[in-house]
SERO-4910 file (N, C-alpha, C, O; in steps of 0.05 Angstrom, whole numbers):
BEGIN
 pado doro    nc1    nc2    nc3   cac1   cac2   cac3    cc1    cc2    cc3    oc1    oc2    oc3
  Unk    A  -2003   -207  -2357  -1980   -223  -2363  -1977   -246  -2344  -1962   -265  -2350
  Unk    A  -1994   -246  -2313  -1981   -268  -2303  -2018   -274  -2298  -2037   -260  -2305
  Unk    A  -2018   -296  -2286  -2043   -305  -2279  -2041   -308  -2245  -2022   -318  -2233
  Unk    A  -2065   -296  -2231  -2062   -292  -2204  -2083   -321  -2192  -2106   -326  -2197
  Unk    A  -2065   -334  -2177  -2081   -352  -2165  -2095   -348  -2135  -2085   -331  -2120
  Unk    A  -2107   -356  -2131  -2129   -355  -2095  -2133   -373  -2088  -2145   -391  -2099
  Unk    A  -2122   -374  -2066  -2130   -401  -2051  -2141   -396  -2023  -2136   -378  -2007
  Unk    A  -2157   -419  -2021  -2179   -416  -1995  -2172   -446  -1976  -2178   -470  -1977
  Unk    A  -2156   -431  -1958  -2137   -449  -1943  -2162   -450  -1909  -2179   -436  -1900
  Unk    A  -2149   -476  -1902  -2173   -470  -1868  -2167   -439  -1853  -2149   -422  -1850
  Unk    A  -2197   -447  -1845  -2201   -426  -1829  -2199   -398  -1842  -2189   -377  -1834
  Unk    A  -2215   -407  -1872  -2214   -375  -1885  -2192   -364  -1885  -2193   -343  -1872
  Unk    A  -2165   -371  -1895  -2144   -358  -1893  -2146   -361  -1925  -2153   -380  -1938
  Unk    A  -2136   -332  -1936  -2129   -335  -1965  -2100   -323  -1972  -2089   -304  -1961
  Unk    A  -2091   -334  -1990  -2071   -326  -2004  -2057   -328  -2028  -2053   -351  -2034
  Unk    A  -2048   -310  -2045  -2041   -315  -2075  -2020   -310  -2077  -2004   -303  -2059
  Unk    A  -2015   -312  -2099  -1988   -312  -2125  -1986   -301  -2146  -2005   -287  -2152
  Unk    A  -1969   -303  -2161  -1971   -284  -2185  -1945   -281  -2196  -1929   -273  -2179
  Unk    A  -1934   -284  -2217  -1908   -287  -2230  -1917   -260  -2253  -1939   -260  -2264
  Unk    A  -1898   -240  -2259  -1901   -223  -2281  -1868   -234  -2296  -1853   -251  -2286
  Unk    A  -1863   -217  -2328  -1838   -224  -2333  -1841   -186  -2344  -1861   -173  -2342
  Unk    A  -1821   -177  -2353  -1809   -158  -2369  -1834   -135  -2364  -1852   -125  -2378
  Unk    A  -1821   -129  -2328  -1833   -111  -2324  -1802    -88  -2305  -1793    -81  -2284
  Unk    A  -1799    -88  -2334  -1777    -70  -2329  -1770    -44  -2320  -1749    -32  -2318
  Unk    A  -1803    -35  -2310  -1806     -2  -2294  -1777      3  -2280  -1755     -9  -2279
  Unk    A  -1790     27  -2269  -1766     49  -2257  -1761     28  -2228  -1781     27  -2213
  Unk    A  -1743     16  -2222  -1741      2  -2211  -1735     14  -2174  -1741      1  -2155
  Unk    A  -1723     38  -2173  -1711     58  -2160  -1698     47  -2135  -1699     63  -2117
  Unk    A  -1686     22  -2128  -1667      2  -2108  -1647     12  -2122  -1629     -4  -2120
  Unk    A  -1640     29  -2133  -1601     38  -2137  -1580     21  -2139  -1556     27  -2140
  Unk    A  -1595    -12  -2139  -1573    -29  -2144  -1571    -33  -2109  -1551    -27  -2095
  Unk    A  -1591    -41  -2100  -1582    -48  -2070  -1604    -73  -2059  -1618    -78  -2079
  Unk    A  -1611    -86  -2044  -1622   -107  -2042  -1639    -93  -2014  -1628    -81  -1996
  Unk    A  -1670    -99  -2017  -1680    -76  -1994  -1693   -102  -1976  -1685   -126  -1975
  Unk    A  -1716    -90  -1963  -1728   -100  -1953  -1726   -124  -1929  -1743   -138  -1919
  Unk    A  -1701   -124  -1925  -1695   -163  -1911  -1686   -170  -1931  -1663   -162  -1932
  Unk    A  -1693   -187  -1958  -1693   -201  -1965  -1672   -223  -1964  -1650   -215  -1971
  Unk    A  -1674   -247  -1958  -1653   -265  -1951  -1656   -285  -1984  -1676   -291  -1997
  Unk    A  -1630   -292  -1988  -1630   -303  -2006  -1589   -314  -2011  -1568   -304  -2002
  Unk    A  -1595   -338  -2027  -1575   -358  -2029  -1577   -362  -2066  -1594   -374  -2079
  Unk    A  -1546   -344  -2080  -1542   -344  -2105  -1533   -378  -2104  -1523   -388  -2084
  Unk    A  -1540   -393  -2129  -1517   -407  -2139  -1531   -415  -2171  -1549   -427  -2181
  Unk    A  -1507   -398  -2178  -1497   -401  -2209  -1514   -370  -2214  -1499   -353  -2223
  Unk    A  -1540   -362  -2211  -1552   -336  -2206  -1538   -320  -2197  -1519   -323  -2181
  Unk    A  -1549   -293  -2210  -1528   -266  -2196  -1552   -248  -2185  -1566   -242  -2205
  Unk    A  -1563   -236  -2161  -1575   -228  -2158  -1563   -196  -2150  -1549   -190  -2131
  Unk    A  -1577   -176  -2174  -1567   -148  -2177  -1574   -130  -2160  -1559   -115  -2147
  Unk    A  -1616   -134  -2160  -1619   -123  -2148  -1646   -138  -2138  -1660   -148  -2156
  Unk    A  -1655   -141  -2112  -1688   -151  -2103  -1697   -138  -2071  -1688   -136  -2048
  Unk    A  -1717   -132  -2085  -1743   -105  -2065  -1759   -119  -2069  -1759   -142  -2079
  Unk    A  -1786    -99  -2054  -1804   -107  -2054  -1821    -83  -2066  -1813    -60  -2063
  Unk    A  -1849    -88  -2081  -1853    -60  -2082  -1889    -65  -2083  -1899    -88  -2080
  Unk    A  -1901    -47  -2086  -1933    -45  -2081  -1939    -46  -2110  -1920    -40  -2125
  Unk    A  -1969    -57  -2124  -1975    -53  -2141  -1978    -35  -2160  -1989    -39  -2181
  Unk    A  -1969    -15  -2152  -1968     11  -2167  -1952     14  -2170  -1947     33  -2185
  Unk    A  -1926     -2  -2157  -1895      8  -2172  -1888     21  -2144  -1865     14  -2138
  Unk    A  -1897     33  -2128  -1880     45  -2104  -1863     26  -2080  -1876     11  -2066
  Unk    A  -1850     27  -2079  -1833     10  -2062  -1846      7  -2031  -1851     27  -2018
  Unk    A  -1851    -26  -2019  -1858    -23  -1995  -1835    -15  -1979  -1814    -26  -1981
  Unk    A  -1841      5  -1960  -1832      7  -1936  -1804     -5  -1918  -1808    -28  -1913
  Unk    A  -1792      0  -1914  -1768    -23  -1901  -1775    -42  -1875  -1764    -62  -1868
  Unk    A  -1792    -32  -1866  -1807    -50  -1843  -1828    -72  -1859  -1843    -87  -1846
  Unk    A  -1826    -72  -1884  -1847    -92  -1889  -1873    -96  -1880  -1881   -118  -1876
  Unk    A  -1893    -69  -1875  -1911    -71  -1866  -1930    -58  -1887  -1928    -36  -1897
  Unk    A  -1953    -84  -1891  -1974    -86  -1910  -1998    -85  -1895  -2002    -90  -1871
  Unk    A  -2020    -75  -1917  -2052    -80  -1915  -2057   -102  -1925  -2050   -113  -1946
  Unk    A  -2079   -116  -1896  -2093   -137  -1915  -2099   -135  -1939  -2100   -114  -1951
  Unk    A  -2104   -157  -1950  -2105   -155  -1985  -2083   -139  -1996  -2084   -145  -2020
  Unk    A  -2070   -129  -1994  -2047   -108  -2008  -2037   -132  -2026  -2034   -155  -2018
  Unk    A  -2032   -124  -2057  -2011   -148  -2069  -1977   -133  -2068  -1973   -109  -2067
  Unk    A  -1965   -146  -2069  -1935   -144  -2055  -1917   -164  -2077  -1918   -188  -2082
  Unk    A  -1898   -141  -2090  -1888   -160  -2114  -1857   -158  -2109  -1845   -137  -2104
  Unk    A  -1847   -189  -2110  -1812   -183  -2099  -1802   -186  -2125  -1796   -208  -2135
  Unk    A  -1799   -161  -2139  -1778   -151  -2163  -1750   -169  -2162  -1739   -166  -2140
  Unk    A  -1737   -183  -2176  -1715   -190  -2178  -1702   -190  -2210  -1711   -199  -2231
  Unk    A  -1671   -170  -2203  -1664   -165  -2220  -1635   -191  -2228  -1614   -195  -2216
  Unk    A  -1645   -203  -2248  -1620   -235  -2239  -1605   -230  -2264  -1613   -215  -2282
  Unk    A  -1585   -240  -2264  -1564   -249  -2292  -1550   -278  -2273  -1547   -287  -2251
  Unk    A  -1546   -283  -2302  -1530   -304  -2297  -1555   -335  -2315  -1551   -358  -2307
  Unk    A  -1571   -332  -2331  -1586   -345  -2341  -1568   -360  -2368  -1552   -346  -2381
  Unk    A  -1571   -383  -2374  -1569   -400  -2400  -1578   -399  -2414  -1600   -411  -2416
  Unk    A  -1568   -381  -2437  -1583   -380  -2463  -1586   -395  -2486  -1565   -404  -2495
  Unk    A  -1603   -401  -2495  -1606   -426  -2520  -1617   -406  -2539  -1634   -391  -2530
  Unk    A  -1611   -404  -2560  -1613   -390  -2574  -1641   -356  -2570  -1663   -349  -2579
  Unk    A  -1621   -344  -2552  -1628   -321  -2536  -1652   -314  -2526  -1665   -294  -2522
  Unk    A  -1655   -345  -2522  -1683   -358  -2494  -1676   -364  -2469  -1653   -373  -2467
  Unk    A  -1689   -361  -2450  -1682   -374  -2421  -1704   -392  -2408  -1726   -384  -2401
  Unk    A  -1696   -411  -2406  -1716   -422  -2388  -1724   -427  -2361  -1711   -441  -2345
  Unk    A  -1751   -415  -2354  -1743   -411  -2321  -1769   -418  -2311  -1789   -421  -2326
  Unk    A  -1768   -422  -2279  -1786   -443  -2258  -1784   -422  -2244  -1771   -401  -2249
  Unk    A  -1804   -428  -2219  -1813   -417  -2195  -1828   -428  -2173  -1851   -435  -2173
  Unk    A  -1811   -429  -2153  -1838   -440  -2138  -1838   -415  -2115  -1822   -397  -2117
  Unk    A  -1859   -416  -2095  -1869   -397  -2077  -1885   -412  -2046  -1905   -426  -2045
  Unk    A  -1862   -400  -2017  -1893   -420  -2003  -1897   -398  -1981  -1876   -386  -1976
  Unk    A  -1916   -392  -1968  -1924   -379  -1951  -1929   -389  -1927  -1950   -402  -1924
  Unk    A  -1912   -384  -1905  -1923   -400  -1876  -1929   -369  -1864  -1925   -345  -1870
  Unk    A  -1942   -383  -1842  -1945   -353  -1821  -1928   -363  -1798  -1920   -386  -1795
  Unk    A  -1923   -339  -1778  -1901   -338  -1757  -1899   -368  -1738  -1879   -376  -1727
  Unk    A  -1923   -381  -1738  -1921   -406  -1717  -1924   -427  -1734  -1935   -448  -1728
  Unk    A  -1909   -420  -1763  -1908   -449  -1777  -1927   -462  -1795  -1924   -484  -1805
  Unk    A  -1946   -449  -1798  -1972   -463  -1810  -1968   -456  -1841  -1963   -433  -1850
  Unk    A  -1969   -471  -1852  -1964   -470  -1884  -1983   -463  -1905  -1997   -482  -1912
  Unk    A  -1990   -436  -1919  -2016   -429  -1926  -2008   -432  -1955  -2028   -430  -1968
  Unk    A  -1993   -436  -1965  -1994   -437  -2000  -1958   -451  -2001  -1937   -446  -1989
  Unk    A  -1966   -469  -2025  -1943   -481  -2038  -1942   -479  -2059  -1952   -498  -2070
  Unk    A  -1933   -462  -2075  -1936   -459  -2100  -1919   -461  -2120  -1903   -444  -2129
  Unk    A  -1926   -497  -2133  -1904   -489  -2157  -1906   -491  -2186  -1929   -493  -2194
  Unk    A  -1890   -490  -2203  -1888   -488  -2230  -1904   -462  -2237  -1923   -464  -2251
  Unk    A  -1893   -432  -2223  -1904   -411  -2227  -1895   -399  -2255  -1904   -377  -2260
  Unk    A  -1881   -409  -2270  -1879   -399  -2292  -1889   -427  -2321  -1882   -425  -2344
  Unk    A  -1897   -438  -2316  -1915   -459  -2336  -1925   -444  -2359  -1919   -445  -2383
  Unk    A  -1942   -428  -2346  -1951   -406  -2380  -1935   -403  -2398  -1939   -406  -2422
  Unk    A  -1908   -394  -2384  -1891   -383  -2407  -1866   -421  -2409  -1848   -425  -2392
  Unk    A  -1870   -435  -2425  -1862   -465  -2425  -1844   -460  -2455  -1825   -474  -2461
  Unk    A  -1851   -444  -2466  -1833   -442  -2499  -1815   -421  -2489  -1800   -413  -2507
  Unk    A  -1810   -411  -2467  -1787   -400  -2450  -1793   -362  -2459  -1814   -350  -2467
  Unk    A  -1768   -353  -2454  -1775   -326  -2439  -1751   -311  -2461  -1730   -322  -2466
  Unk    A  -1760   -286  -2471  -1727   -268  -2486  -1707   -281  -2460  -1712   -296  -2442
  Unk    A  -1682   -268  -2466  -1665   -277  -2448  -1673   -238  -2433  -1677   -239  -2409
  Unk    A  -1674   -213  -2443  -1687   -196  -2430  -1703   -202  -2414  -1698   -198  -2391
  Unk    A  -1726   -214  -2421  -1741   -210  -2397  -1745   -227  -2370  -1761   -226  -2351
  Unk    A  -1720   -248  -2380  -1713   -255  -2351  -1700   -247  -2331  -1697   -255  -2307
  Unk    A  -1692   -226  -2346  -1676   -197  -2329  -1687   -188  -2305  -1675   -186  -2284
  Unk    A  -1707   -184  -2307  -1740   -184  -2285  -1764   -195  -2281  -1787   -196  -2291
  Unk    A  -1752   -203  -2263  -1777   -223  -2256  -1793   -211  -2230  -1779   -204  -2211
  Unk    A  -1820   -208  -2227  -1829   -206  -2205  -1855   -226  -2199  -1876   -230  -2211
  Unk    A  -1845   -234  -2177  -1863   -260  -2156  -1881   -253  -2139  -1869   -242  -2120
  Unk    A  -1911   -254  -2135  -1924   -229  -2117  -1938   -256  -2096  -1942   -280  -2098
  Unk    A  -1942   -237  -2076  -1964   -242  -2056  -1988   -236  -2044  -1990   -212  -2048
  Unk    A  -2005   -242  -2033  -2021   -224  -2029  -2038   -243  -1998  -2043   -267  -1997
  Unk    A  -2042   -223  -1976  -2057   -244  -1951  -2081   -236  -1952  -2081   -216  -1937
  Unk    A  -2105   -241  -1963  -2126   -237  -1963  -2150   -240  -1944  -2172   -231  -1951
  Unk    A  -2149   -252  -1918  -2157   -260  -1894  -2147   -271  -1879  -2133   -289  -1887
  Unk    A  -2148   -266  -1850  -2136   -288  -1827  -2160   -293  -1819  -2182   -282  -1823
  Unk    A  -2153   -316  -1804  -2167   -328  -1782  -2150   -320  -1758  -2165   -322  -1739
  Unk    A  -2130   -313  -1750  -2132   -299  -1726  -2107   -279  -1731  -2100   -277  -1754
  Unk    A  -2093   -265  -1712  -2066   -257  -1720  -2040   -268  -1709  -2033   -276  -1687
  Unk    A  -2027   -265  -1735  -1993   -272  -1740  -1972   -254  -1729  -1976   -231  -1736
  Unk    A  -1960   -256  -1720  -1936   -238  -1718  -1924   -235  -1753  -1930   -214  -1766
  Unk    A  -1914   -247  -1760  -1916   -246  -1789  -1911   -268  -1808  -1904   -291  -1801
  Unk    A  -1915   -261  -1836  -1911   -280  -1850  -1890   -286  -1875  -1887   -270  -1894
  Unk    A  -1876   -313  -1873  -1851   -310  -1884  -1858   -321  -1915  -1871   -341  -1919
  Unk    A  -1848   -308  -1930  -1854   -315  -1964  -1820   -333  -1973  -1798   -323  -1973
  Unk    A  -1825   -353  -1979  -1802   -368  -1985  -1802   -367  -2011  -1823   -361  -2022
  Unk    A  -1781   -372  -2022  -1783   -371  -2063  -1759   -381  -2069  -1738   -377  -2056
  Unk    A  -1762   -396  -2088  -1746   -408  -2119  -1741   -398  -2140  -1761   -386  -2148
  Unk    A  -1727   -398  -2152  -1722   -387  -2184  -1699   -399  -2188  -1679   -391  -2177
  Unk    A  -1702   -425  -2209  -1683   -428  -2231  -1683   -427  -2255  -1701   -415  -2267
  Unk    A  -1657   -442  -2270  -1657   -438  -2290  -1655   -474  -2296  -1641   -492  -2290
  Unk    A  -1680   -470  -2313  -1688   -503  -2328  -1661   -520  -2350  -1661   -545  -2353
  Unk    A  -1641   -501  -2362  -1631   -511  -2372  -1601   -517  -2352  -1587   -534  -2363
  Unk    A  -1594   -511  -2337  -1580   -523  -2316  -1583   -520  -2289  -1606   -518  -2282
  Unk    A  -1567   -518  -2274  -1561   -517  -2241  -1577   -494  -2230  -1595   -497  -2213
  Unk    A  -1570   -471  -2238  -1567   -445  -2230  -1591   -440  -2216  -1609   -455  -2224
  Unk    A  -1599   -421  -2193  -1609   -416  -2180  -1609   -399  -2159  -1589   -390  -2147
  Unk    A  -1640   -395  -2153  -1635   -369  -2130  -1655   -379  -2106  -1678   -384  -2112
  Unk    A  -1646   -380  -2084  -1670   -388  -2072  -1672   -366  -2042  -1653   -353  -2036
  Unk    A  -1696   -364  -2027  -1691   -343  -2008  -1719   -341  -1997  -1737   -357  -2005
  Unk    A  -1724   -316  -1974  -1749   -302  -1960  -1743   -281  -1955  -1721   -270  -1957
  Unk    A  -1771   -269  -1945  -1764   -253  -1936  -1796   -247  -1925  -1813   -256  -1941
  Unk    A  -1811   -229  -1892  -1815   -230  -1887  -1844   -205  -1891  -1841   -182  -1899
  Unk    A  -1868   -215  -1885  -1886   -187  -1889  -1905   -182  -1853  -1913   -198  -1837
  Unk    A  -1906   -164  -1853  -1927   -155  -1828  -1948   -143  -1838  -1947   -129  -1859
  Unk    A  -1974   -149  -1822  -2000   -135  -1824  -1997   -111  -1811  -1983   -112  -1790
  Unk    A  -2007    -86  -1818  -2012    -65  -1813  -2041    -55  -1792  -2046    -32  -1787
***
């Protein structure tokens, strides 16, 4: 459902992305916002956003990953514009590490889906990551993100932080 990008940033550093939609699994955040996650509603309602492992298990509250691990931040939003019970929605994504260095900018993560989305399955959205090599070590690295809504204002924007294990 989403297409995973790689990028081969200096010094062999890699890192990806990945947008899914209407992956409505057992979500099991109880309606609570885990992980850190920092984030700034406007016109968006944010219900619920974790983080969880590719298998659906929720990472950890310390935020601590395996290299390569992909890491998907679940967000459960309302508050979308419906046009005839479509939504249309954007994404961008950027990854710095702890001393500022900028390893991925990533935008127009939802382009594939351009004839827009049910208004369901904008219900959930999940935005992934993945650090696939360093060139040396980070204290850690902060994942910044976007999500609006194309047919007006609304928006969610935020981070939140990952550690190597």
């Amino acid at each position: 459902m989403g297409k995973i990008i790689n990028f081969l940033l200096s010094f062999l550093l890699f890192v990806s992305c990945e947008v899914k939609v209407n992956t409505h699994g057992d979500d099991k955040s109880g309606g609570k916002i885990r992980n850190d996650i920092q984030f700034k509603e406007n016109g968006l309602k944010v219900e619920q956003a974790f983080l969880l492992f590719e298998d659906g298990k929720l990472v950890p509250s310390d935020n601590k990953v395996d290299l390569g691990q992909w890491v998907g931040l679940r967000l459960i939003v309302d508050g979308w514009q419906k046009k005839e019970e479509k939504v249309y929605v954007d994404a961008e994504e950027q990854i710095t590490t702890s001393d500022g260095k900028q390893l991925l900018d990533q935008k127009n993560l939802f382009k594939e889906y351009a004839n827009a989305l049910s208004s369901e399955d904008a219900k959930a959205l999940t935005l992934s990551a993945r650090i696939t090599a360093i060139d040396k070590w980070y204290d850690y690295f902060t994942v910044t993100f976007r999500v609006w809504d194309k047919q007006s204002q609304n928006e969610i924007s935020g981070s939140y932080k990952l550690y190597l294990e």
